[in-house]
N, C-alpha and C positions, 0 to 999 in steps of 0.2 A: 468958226474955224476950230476945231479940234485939235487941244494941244497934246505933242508927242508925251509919252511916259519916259521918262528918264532912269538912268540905266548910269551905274558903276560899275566901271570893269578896271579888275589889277591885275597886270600883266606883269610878273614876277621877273625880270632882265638879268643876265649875269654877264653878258658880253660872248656867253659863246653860243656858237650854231644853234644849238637847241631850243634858248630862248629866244634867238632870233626869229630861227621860222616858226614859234609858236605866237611871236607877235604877229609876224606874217598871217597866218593861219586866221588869227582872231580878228584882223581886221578883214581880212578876205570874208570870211563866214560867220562872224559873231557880230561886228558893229555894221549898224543897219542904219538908212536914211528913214527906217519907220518909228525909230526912236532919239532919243536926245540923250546921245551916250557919249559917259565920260571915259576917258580911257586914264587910268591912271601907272604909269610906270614906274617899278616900283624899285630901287638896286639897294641889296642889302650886304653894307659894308661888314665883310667878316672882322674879329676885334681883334686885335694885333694880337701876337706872340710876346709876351715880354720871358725873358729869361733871369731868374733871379741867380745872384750870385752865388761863389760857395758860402757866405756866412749870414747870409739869408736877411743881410741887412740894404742891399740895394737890389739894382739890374747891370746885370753885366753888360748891354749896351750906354754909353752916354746918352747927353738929351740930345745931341749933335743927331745921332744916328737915330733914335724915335722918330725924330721931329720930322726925318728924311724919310721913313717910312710910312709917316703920318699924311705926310705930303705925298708920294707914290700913291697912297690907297685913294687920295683925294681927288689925284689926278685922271686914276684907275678909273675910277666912276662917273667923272665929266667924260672920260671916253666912250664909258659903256652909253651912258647916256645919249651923247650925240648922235651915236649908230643908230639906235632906236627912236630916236625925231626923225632922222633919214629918212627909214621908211615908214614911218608917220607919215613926215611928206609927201613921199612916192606915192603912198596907196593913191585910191581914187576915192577913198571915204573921207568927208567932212565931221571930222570929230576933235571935239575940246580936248587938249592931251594938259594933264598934270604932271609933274616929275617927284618923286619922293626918294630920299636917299635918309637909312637910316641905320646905325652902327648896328651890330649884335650876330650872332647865329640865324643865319638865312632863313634856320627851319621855323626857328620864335617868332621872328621879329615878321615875316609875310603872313604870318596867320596872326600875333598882335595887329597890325597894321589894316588887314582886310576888316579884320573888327571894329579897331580904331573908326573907320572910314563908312563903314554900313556900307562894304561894297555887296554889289548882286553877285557877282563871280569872283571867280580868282581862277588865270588862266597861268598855266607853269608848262617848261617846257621838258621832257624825258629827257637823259640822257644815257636811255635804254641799259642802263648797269645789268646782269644777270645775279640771281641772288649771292654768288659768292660778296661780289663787289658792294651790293646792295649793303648785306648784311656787316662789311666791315665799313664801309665809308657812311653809312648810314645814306634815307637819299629824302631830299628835301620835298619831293614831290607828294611823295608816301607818307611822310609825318602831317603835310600841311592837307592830304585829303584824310584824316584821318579827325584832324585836331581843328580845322577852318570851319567857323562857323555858316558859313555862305559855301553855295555848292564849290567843286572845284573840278574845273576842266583840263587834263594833263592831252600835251599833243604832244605825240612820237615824231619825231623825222623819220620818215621813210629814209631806205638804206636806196644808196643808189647803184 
């Protein structure tokens, strides 16, 4: 018997549309029953805003309200997370799902991460910015095809 070749795929999640249907998309067209594919999801927690005070000796929130923010962003990402087992579940593909949640700037930490991991892909999903938008928000898709060592697959949503 012939065993499958094995196959890592990072599906970069941020909870909105975009990477939703790009997990859609990957598991529809990318993971296959011809191979032993791992899907790993990946949510990358942006690092909090701290605001220093005027005398540059604290933060001008308490730890009261960190702690509450800390917890938001915590809670934020078992959210995003659950959505994306969903339809893990829903598809109709049998595939091993990992979950990875880890602090930092989106655009660093998915292309650290895909590295980290020797994955084969890295699939992200548009959120079709036009260059104005591009150019001031900066866009995480364009950094990590740029900078990902492993090919990188961007899926647009179609406009309906």
């Amino acid at each position: 018997m012939e065993s499958k070749e094995e196959r890592r795929i990072l599906v970069a999640v941020d909870g909105g549309d975009e990477s939703l249907y790009a997990l859609s998309w990957c598991l529809k067209y990318i993971v296959s029953d011809n191979y032993k594919d791992t899907l790993i999801l990946f949510y990358a927690k942006p690092p909090p805003t701290l605001y220093p005070d005027v005398d540059g000796t604290g933060y001008l929130f308490s730890s009261d309200v960190i702690a509450s923010v800390e917890k938001y962003s915590n809670d934020l990402a078992e959210c995003v997370i659950e959505k994306c087992r969903r339809v893990c579940k829903d598809s109709q593909n049998e595939v091993k799902v990992e979950i990875k949640v880890e602090n930092g700037d989106p655009r660093d930490v998915i292309c650290e991460m895909s590295e980290k991991l020797k994955t084969d892909v890295l699939v992200l999903g548009s959120h079709g910015y036009g260059f104005i938008k591009r150019a001031l928000l900066g866009s995480v898709s364009n950094h990590c095809a740029q900078n990902a060592k492993c090919p990188v697959l961007i899926v647009k949503r179609p406009k309906h």
